[in-house]
N, C-alpha and C positions, 0 to 999 in steps of 0.2 A: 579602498577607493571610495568615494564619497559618491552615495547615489545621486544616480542622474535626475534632474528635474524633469519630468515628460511634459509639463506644461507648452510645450513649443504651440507656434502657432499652427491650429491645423491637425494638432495630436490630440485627439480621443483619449481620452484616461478611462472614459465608459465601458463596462463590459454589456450593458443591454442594448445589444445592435439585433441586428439581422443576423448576425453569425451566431451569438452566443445569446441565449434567452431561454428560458426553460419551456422545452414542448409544450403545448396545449395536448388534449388528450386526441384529437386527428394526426397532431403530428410527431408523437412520440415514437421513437426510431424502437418499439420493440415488437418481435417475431409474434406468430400467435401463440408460441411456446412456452412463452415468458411470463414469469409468474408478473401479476399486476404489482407486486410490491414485493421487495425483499427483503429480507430479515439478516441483521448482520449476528454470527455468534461468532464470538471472541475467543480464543484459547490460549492469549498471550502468557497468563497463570499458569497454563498447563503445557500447552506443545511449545509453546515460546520458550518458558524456562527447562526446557529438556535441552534447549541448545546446549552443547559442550563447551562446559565453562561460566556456563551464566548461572546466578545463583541469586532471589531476588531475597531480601529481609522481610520477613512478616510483616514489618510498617509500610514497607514498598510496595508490595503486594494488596494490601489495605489502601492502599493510596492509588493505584493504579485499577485498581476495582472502582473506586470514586469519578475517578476521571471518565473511565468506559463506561461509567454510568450516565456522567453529565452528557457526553458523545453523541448518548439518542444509540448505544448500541441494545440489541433483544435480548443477548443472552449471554453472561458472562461465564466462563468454563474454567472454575476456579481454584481447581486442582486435584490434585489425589486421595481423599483423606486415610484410606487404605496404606497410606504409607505412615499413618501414626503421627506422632510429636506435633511439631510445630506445622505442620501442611495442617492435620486436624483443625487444631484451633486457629489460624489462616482462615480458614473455610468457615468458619464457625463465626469467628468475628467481622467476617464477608459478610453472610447472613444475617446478622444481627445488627450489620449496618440498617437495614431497609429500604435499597438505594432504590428501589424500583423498579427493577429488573430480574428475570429468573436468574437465576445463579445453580449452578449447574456443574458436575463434579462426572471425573473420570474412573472407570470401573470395569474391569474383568470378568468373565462372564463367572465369577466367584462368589458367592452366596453373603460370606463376609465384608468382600468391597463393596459390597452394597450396603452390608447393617452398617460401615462404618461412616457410607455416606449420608444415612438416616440419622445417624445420631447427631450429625453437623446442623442436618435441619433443612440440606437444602432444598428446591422444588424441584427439580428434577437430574437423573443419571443418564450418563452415554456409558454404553455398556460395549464393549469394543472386544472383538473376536477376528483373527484373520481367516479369511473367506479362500487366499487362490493356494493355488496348488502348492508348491514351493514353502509357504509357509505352512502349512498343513503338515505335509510331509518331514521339511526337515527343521521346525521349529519348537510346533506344538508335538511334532511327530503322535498326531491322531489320525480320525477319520473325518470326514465330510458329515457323518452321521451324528458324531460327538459334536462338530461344530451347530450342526441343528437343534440338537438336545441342549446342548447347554445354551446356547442366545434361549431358547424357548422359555429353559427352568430361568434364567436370571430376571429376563425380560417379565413374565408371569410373577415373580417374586417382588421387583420392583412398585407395579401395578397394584400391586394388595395394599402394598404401604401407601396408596395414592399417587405416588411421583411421575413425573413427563418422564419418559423414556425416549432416548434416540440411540437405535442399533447400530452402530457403527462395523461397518464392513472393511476390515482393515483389508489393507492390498486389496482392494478390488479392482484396482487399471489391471490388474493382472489375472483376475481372476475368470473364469469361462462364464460367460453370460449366464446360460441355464442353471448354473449354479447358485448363482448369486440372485438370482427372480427367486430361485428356492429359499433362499437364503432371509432375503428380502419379506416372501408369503411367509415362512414360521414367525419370524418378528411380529409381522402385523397380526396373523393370529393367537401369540402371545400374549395382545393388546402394544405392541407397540406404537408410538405416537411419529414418527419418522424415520426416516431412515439417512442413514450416514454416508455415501460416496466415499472414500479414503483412498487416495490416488500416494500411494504411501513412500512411494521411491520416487515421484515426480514422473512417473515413465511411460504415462497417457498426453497424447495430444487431443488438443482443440475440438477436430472434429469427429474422430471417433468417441468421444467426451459425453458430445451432445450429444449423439446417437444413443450410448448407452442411455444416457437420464432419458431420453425419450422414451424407448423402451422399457426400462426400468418405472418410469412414472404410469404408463399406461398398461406393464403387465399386473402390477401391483396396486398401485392406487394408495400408494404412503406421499406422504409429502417426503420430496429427497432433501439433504443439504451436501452441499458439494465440499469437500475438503484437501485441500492440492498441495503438493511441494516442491521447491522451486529445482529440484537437479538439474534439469535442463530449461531451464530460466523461464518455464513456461505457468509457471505457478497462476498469475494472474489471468492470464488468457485461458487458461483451463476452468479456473473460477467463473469466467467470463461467459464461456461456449457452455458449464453448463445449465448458468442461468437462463442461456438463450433455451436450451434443450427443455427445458423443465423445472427445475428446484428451484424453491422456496429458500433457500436459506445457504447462505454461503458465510463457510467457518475461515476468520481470517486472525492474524497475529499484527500487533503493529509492528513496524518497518518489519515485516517479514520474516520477525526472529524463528527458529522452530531450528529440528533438527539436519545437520548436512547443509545443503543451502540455502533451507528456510521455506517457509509455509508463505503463501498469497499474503500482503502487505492489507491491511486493513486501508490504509491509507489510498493506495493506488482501485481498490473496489471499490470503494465509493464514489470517486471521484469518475472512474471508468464507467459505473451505471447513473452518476449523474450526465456525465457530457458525449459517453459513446452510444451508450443504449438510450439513457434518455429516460428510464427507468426511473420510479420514486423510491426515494428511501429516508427513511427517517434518520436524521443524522445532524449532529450540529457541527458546522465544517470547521467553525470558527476554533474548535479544538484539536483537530488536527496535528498544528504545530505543535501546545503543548504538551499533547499528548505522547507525540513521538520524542523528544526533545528529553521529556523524564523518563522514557524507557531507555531510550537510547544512554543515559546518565544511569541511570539503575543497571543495567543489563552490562555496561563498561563497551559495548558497542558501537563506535561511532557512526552517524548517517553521514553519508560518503559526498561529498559535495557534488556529484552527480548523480544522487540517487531521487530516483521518481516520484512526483507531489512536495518531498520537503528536502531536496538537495539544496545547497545554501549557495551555489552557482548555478541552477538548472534556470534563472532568470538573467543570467550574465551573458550579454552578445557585443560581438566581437568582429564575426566577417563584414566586410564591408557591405556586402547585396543584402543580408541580414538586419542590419542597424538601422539601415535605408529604411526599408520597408518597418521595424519597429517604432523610429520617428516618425514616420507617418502614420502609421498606423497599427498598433500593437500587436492586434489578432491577427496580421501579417504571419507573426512565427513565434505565437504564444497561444497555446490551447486551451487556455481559463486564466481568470487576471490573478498576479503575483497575490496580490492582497486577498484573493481568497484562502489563501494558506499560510498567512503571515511572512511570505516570501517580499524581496525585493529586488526589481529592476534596475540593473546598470549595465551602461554601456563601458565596455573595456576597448583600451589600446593599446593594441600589440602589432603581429607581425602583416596581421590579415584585415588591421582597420580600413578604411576608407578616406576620402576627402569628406563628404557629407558625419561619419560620425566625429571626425577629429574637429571640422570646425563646430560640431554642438558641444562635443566636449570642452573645446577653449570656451563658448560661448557660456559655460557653467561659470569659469573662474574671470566674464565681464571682458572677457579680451574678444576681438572680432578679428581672427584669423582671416587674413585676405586670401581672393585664388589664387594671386600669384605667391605667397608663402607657404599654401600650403602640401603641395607636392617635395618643392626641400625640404620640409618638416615630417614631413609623413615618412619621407626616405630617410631619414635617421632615427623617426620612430622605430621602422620593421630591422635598421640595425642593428640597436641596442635589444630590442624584443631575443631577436638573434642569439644574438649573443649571451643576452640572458635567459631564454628560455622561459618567459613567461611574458604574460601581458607588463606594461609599467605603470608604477604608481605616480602620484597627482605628483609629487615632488618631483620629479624624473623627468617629467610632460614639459615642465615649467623650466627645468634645469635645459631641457632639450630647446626650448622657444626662448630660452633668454640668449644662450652661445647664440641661436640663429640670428638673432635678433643685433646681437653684437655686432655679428661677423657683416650681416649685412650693412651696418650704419657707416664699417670700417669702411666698407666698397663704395656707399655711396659719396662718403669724407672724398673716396680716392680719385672717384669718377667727376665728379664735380673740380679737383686741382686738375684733371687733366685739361678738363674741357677749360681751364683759364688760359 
């Protein structure tokens, strides 16, 4: 269907209103917890392509590093090089770009995934060990002491060669607090430079989220980054609560790829700390689209036409009270304007239109729907909708207003012989 013109008279296309304009710094909706600025790191290269089934080509990869480069993202998390072959020189030809950005590679508390990350070249490791009990037990099947020894020896190893270091505390939603403070203190006295959050089964809520980085921020005094997955669709709202709590840096994939149901959407955090928190971040929005657009084509993933910041219907309205209020006035039942995410606004006609959207819609194709036609019109609209099970297209509208159109001329032919 052909986008709707919003030009009406009286309709605002403007997002700089009263509702929507970026905080001043009085009135920026963030906590005192909240770090002043956040740092977005990327791990689409790494926990992205762990997805089951996704598998990106070294050109893609090379290309998708470019793009999160241009994005305005901190830090790009570029893969495994520990895994050899073609990840190696991936990573290598990352670096050798010089996009501007740390570029940053994943690692074992293993003495060798780390030379193998040196020899890539890149500027800093996340070194990733699991912290709760369950994995300890029945994965690594070691001890809590092993776990401290070894973040210490890898972390310290790291450090010599120069590199950023961020400890990554896998499973920590599950992990017991005083553990993971401990866990957290060897890092930094390692020289670790941050510390990792990994909410690793999705299986931490919101507000126990923030408590911990609270805690976490202030027993230790590492800068956190928070890292979430979406099992119980809570991915971003976890990202969210524990920016509010504390952390610096929140680890995000675009459209959310990662493993199981996926990691916090790159997409929907920035857009959340630009317009819920209010929050700065460096980012350039205007990439968005096509940033998601080529993963989603690389990855064989498609983005669902309801899905959040770039669903390719999530600007499509439809109910009648809904369309109302969009005609007049957009920010009515739209939380940032279409065109910041290369989205488009239309009004559809289906089972649940209205009189008010059906005559702007004719009024697209020059025809001025009267009041009195437009009730029988609208009632063979929500028939055929019916029956078809979806809103109808421009041909369909017009198929529908011309019979009308007929049938009435017939009546009035007929009313007019009577009355002789």
């Amino acid at each position: 269907m052909a986008e709707l013109d919003v030009s009406y008279e009286g309709v605002s296309d403007s997002w700089e209103t009263e509702l929507h304009r970026e905080p001043g710094p009085a009135e920026a909706r963030q906590p005192d917890e909240a770090a002043e600025r956040v740092q977005i790191v990327d791990t689409t290269l790494r926990d992205g392509e762990q997805t089951a089934g996704v598998v990106f080509t070294n050109d893609e990869k090379v290309e998708i590093a470019r793009m999160l480069a241009d994005a305005g993202v901190f830090q790009i998390e570029a893969g495994v090089p520990a895994m050899g072959g073609d990840e190696q020189e991936t990573v290598s030809r990352i670096v050798d770009l010089d996009l501007g950005v740390r570029i940053l590679s994943w690692n074992r508390v293993v003495i060798s995934d780390i030379d193998a990350s040196i020899n890539c070249g890149v500027d800093g490791v996340c070194i990733g060990v699991p912290t709760s009990d369950v994995h300890i037990k029945h994965k690594l099947r070691r001890s809590e002491k092993w776990v401290l020894e070894s973040i210490q020896r890898a972390v310290a190893h790291a450090k010599t060669h120069g590199l950023y270091v961020s400890a990554n505390a896998e499973d920590a939603s599950r992990t017991p607090l005083e553990f993971l403070i401990e866990f957290a203190q060897a890092a930094r006295d390692a020289g670790a430079d941050r510390l990792r959050y990994c909410d690793t089964v999705g299986f931490q809520h919101p507000f126990r989220l923030a408590d911990e980085v609270h805690t976490l921020k202030n027993a230790v005094g590492l800068p956190i980054e928070v890292h979430t997955h979406n099992d119980f669709g809570m991915a971003t709202a976890n990202t969210i609560a524990g920016l509010r709590g504390g952390a610096a840096f929140a680890s995000v994939t675009v459209n959310g790829l990662g493993e199981r149901a996926g990691n916090a959407a790159l997409e929907e955090v920035v857009m959340a700390l630009k317009y819920v928190l209010g929050i700065p971040v460096d980012f350039n929005f205007d990439m968005i689209r096509p940033l998601c657009e080529y993963v989603a084509e690389a990855s064989g993933r498609e983005i669902g036409p309801s899905k959040p910041i770039v669903g390719t219907r999530i600007f499509y309205h439809e109910a009648g009270t809904v369309t109302d209020g969009v005609l007049k006035f957009p920010e009515t039942h739209e939380p940032f304007s279409p065109a910041e995410v290369g989205g488009v606004r239309q009004i559809t006609i289906g089972k649940h239109s209205g009189g008010h959207s059906l005559r702007a819609k004719f009024a697209e194709f020059g025809i001025h729907l009267r009041e009195q036609d437009t009730e029988p019109v609208l009632e063979e609209v929500r028939r055929y909708a019916v029956e078809l099970k979806r809103d109808l297209f421009e041909k369909e509208l017009m198929q529908i207003y011309r019979v009308y159109m007929a049938q009435r001329a017939r009546e009035d032919v007929a009313a007019r012989r009577e009355s002789k």
